[in-house]
N, C-alpha and C positions, 0 to 999 in steps of 0.2 A: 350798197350804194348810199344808203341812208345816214352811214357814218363817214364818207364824205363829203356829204349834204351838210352835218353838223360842223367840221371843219370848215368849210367854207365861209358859214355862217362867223364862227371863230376870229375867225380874218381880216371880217369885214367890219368887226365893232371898234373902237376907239379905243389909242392907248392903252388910257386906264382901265375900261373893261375889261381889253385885252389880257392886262397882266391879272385881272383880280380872278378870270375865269380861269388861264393857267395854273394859279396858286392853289384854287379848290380843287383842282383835278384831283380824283385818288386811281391811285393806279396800284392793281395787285399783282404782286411779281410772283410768279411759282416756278420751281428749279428743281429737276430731277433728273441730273444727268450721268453720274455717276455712285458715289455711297452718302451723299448729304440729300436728304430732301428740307425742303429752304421756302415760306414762302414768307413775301413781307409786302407790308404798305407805305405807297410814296405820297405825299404831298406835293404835286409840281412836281416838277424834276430833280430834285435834289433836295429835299426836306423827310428822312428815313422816320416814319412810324412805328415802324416793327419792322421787324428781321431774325424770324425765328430757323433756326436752324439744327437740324437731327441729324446728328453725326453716325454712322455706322462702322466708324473704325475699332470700335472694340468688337466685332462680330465678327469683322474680317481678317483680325490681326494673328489669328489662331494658323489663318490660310496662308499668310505671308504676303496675302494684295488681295484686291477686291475679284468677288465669284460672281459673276453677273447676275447668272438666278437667285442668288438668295439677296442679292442686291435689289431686285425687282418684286420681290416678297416683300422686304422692310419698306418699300416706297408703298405698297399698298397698301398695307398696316398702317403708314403712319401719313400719308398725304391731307389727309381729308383732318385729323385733329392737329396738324403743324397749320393749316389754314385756317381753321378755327381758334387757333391760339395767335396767329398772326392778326387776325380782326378784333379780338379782343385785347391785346394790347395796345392797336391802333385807336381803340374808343368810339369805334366805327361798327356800322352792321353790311352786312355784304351789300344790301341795298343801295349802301350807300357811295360805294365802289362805282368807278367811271368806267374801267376798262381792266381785262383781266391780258398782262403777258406771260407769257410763258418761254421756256427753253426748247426747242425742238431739233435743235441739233448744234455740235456732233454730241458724241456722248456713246453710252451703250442704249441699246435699240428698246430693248425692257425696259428700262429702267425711264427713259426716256419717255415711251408710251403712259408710264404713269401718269406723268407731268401733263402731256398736251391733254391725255382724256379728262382728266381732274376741269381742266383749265377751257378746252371745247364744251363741256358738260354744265361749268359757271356761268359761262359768256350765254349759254344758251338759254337754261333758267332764266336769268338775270336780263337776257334782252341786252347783253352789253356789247362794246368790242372786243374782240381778240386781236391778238400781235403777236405775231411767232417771233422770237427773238433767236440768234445768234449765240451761241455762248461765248464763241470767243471774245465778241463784240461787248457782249456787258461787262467781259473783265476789263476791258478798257473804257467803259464807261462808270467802273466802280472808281475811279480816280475822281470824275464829277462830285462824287459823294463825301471823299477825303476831301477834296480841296474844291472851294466854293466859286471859289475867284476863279480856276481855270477853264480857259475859251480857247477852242482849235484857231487856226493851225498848230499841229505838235506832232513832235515822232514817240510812236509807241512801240516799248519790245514787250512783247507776247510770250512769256515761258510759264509750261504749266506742262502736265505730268504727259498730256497727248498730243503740244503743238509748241515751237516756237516759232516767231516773225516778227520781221520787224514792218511797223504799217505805217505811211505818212497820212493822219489825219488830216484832211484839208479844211473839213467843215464837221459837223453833226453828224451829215450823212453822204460827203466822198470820202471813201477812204482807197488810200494804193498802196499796193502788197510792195513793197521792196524789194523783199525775200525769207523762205521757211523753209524751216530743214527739208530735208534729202531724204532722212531716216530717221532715226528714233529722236525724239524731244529729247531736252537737258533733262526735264522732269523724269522721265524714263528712265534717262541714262543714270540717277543720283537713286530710284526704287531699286533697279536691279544691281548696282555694284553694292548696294545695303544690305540685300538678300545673299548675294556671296561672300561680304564679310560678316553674315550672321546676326545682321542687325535688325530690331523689328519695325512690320512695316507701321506707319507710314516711313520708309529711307531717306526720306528728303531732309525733313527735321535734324534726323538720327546724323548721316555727315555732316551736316551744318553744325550740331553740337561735337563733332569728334572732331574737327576741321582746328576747331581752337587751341588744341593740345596739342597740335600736330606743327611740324616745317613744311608750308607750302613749297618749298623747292627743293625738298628731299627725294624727289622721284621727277624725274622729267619727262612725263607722260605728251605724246603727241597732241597737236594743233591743226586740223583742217581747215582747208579752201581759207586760206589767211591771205589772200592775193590782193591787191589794193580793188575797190570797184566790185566785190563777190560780197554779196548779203545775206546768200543762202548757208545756212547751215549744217554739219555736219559730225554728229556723238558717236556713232554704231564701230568707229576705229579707235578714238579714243577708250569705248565701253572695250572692246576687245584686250584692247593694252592694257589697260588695268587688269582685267581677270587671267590676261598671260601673266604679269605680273606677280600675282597671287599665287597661281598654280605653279610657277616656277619656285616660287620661294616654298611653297607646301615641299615641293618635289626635292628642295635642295634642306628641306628640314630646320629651316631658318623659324622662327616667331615672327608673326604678320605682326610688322609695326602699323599697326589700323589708325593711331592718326595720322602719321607721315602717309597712308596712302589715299586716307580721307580726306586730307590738307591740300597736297598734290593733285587730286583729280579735281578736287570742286577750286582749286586755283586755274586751271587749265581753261573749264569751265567758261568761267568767272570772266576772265580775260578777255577770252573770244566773244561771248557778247556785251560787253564790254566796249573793247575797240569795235564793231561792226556796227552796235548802238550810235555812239558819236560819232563814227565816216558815215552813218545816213542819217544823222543831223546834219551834218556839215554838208551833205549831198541836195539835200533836201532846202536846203536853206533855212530851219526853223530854230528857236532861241529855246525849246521848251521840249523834254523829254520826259515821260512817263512809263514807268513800270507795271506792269499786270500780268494775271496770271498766279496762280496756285506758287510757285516756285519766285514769286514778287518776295514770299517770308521770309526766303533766306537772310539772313544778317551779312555773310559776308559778300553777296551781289550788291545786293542793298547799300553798303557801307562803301564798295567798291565805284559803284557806279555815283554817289553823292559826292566822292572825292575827285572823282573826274570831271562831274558835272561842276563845281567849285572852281577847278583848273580850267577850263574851258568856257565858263563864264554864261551859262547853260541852266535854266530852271531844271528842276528837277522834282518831280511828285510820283509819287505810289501810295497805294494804299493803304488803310489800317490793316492790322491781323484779318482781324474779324472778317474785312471785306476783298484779301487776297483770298481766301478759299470760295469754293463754288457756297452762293449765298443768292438771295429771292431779290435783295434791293439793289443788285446790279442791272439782274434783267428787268425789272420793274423802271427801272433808269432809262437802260436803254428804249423799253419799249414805249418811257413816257415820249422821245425825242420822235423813234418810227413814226407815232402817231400826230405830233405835230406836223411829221413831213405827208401824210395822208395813207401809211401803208400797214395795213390792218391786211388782217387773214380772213382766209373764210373758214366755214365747220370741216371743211375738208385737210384741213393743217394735219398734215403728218409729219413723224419723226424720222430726221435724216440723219443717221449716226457716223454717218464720213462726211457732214458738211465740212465746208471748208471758208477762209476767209475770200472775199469774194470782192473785185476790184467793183466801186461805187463812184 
């Protein structure tokens, strides 16, 4: 109750206090929801302090994709000194921290628990607030970060290794689902056809670099729910085709031409959200499209979707590397905005590892 007592208070001072009180906010983001634990410091909303991030893809790469349990081992090990290297970068002491957010879902449920306990156990010490944040949500508010100037209304697409969707932002805090796949994410669909043609993980990367050697129209892999008015999408038939594919041509003792099939499938891809992107701008009625999501890295979406945006007469913004993969200043971003809208957690914050995007 007492940290919307402060809010209030927030509200009610003049302009310029207004913005000066904003601006000192520090807000600490912490992020463990899959193989990166990630925490950083925000100034306001949009001014990144630090953004320290522990990558465990060399640990995982042996296995071929991430092992939950030993994913939830390295977040233990190393949560508490990526926090403490995030504060020291910032030139801050935790003290001096306004509000701690964190990731609580989806994600894997271990791994997950890291985050919020770390992040319950700060706020509590410290007397501060907490803010469960969304993961999905902060990937789309990592674009705030890239680009200073951008202010909703905008349509955002959502691809990354566990989710795609497309969401019309309306404000800071309505958002409405469009539509999300059916079955497996793109992101999914680009790990596993990497793992069948032998390539190591993380796969996403891996086709994206094989994609360029290759003839995008060497193979004419199927296209789902292409129907004019249909936003939702669907990979689990296209994933099939490819690895029929594959195993036909093993079977018929042919040489897997790997970039014509890498080319081919992330062209198929590509396209479909692509077209589905622009018909819910155009559905929507918004001038401004942004990218997020783990799978925002690809160069050939990325490239594809700027050439569209250009023809169409369409802002278009996604984010740096850095801040397409799972990272602490997104959800620190996000959870600076929660908290100007008044919505703080309590010590009761658990981890929800099938949340979902959730109409606002």
């Amino acid at each position: 109750m007492e940290y919307e007592i402060v809010i209030a208070v927030l509200f009610e001072c003049s302009g310029e206090e207004r913005f000066i009180l904003e601006k000192e906010i520090l807000t600490l983001g912490i992020e463990s929801s899959c193989d990166e634990t990630s925490a950083a410091v925000l100034r306001g909303g949009r001014t990144i302090l630090s953004n320290v991030i522990s990558t465990q893809i060399p640990i995982h790469q042996k296995f071929g994709g991430v092992v939950p349990e030993i994913a939830s081992r390295k977040h233990i090990v190393n949560i508490m000194p990526v926090i403490d290297e995030a504060i020291r970068q910032a030139g801050v002491t935790l003290q001096d921290i306004d509000q701690v957010a964190v990731t609580y879902g989806p994600g894997l449920v271990g791994a997950l628990l890291v985050g919020v306990s770390a992040a319950k156990s700060l706020a509590f010490a410290l007397d501060k607030p907490l803010i469960g944040v969304n993961h999905l949500e902060g990937h789309i508010f990592a674009n705030f970060l890239s680009s200073p100037e951008l202010e909703p209304p905008f349509m955002a697409l959502v691809v990354s290794g566990g989710h795609t969707a497309l969401v019309d932002v309306r404000d800071y805090h309505r958002f409405h689902l469009m539509g999300q796949t059916r079955d497996d994410a793109a992101g999914e669909a680009f790990d596993k056809i990497a793992r069948v043609m032998g390539l190591p993980y993380p796969g996403g990367p891996r086709i994206d670099a094989l994609a360029k050697e290759g003839d995008p129209l060497a193979i004419d892999f199927p296209r789902a729910l292409e129907e004019k008015g249909n936003y939702e999408f669907s990979f689990s038939g296209l994933k099939s085709a490819v690895l029929n594919y594959i195993n036909s041509e093993k079977m018929k003792g042919h040489e897997l031409r790997k970039a014509d099939i890498a080319a081919s499938f992330q062209h198929s891809v590509v396209e479909v959200l692509v077209s589905k992107a622009f018909a819910a701008v155009k559905e929507a009625g918004r001038d401004t499209l942004v990218l997020a999501g783990g799978v925002a890295a690809n160069s050939g979406l990325e490239a594809r979707l700027r050439e569209q945006a250009a023809e169409s007469g369409v802002a278009f913004h996604y984010p740096s590397r850095i801040l397409c993969t799972d990272n602490a200043a997104m959800i620190a971003c996000r959870g600076y905005y929660q908290a100007q809208h008044g919505e703080f957690s309590d010590l009761y914050l658990n981890a929800v590892p099938g949340l979902g995007l959730e109409e606002k």
